[in-house]
C-alpha positions as CSV (number, residue, x, y, z in Angstrom):
1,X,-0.8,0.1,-11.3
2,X,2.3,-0.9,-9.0
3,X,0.2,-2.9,-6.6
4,X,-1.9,-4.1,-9.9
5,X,1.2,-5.3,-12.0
6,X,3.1,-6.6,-8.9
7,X,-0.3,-9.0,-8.0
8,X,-0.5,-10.2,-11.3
9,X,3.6,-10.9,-11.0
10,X,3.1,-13.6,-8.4
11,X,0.4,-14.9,-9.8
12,X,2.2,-16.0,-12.9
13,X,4.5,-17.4,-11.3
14,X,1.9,-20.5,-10.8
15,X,3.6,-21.3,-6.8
16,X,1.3,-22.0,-4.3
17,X,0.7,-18.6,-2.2
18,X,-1.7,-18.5,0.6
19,X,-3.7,-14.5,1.0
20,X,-0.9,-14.2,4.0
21,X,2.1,-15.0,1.9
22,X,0.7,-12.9,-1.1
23,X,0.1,-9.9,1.3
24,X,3.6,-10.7,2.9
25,X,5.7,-10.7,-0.7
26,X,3.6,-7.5,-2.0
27,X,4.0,-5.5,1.1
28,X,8.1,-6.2,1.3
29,X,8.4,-5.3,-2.7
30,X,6.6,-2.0,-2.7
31,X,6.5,0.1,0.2
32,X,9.7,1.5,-0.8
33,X,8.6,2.4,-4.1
34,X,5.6,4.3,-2.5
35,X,7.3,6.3,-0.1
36,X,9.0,7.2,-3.1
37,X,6.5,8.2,-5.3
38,X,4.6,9.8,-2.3
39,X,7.5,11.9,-1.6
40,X,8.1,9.7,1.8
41,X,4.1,10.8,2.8
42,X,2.8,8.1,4.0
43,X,-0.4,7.0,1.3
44,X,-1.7,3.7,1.3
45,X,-4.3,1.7,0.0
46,X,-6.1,-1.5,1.6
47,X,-7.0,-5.0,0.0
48,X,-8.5,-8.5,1.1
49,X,-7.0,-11.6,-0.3
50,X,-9.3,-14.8,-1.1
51,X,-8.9,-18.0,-1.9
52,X,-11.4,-20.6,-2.4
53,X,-12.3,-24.1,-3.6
54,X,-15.0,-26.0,-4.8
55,X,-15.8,-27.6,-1.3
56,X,-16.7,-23.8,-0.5
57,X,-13.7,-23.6,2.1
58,X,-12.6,-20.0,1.6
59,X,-9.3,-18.3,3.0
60,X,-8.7,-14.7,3.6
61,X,-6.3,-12.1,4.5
62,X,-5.5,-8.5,4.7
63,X,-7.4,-5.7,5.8
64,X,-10.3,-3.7,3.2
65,X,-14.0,-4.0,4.3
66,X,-15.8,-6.3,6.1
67,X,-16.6,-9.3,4.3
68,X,-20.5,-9.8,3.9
69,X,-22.2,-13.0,3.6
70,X,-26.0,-13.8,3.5
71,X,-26.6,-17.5,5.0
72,X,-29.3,-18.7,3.0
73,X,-30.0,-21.6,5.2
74,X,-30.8,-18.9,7.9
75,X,-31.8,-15.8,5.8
76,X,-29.2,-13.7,7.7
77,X,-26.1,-11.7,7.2
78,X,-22.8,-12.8,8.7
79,X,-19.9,-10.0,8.8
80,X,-16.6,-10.8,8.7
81,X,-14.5,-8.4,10.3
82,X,-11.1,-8.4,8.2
83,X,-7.9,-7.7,9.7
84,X,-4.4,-7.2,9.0
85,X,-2.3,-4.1,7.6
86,X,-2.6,-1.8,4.7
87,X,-0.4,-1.3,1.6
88,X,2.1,1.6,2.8
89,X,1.9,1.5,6.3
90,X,3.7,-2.3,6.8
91,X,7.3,-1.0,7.5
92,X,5.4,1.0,10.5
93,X,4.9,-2.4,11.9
94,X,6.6,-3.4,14.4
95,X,6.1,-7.1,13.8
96,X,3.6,-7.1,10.6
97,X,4.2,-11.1,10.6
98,X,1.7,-10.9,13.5
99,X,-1.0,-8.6,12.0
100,X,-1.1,-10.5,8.6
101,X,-2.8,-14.2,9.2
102,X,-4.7,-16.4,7.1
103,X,-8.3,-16.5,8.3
104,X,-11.2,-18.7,7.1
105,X,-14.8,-19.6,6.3
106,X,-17.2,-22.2,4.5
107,X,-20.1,-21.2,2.5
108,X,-22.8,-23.4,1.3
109,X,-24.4,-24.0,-2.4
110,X,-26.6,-21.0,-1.8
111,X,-24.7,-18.7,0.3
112,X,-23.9,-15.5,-1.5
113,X,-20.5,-13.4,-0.6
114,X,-20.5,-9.9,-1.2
115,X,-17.6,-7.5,-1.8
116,X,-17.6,-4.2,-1.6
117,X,-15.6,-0.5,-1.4
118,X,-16.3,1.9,0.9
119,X,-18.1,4.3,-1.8
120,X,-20.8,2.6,-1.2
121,X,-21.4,2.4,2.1
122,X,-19.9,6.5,3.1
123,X,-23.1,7.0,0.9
124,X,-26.3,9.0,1.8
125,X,-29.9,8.3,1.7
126,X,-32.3,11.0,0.0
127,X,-32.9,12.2,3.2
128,X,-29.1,12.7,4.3
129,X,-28.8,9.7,6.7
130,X,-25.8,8.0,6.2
131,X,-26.0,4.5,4.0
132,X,-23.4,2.7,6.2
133,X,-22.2,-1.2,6.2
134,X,-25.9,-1.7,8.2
135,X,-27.9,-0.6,5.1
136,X,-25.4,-2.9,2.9
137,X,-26.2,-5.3,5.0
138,X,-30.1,-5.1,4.9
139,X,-29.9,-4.8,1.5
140,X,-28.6,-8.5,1.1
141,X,-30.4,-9.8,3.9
142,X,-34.0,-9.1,2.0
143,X,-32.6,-9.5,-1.9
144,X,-30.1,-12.6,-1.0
145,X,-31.9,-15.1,-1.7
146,X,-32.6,-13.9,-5.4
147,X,-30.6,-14.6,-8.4
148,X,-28.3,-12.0,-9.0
């Protein structure tokens, strides 16, 4: 709720925050609190910030899952590797400036982005195997190209 309320602080204030500088102001006003709360046990929690516009020029940072994104022009799957640092661990940084940069992508009309948690992917088939990122990523390579 602290990360939830403090995201949703910034974004009122209507300025014009890239993912980095989001990351940046919400890591400096709440790691404190969570050591706190924690009991000085460090506990942390990951998230990717996007921003987009209608030309399809995206901008990302921060560090949660790969970013997934089925080229329909292609038929493939492009993975995005994202990195950065998590919520809770930035003051163990020596120079967390560094680690938390704005990356970026296009995507096309038909493109389709998927985002995701790791429930799905530390998953199981019937048979035990583990579901992994890969079977994600199979998954949108033979159903991207239908409507969602």
């Amino acid at each position: 709720m602290m990360v939830q309320t403090s995201i949703h602080l910034l974004l009122s204030k209507n300025e014009k925050f890239t993912p980095a500088d989001m990351l940046k102001v919400l890591i400096a006003g709440i790691e404190e609190n969570i050591r706190k709360i924690t009991r000085h046990q460090y506990k942390y929690m990951t998230i990717t910030f996007l921003n987009f516009d209608e030309s399809g020029f995206f901008t990302y940072a921060g560090q949660h899952q790969d970013l997934l994104i089925y080229r329909n022009a292609t038929k493939t799957v492009e993975r995005l590797e994202t990195e950065g640092i998590w919520i809770g661990l930035g003051n163990l940084a020596e120079d967390k400036d560094q680690l938390i940069q704005n990356k970026t992508f296009m995507m096309d009309t038909k493109d389709v982005l998927m985002l995701y948690t790791d429930g799905i992917t530390e998953g199981t088939y019937e048979d035990g195997k583990d579901f992994g990122v890969e079977g994600l990523i199979h998954i949108l390579k033979e159903n991207g190209s239908k409507s969602s």
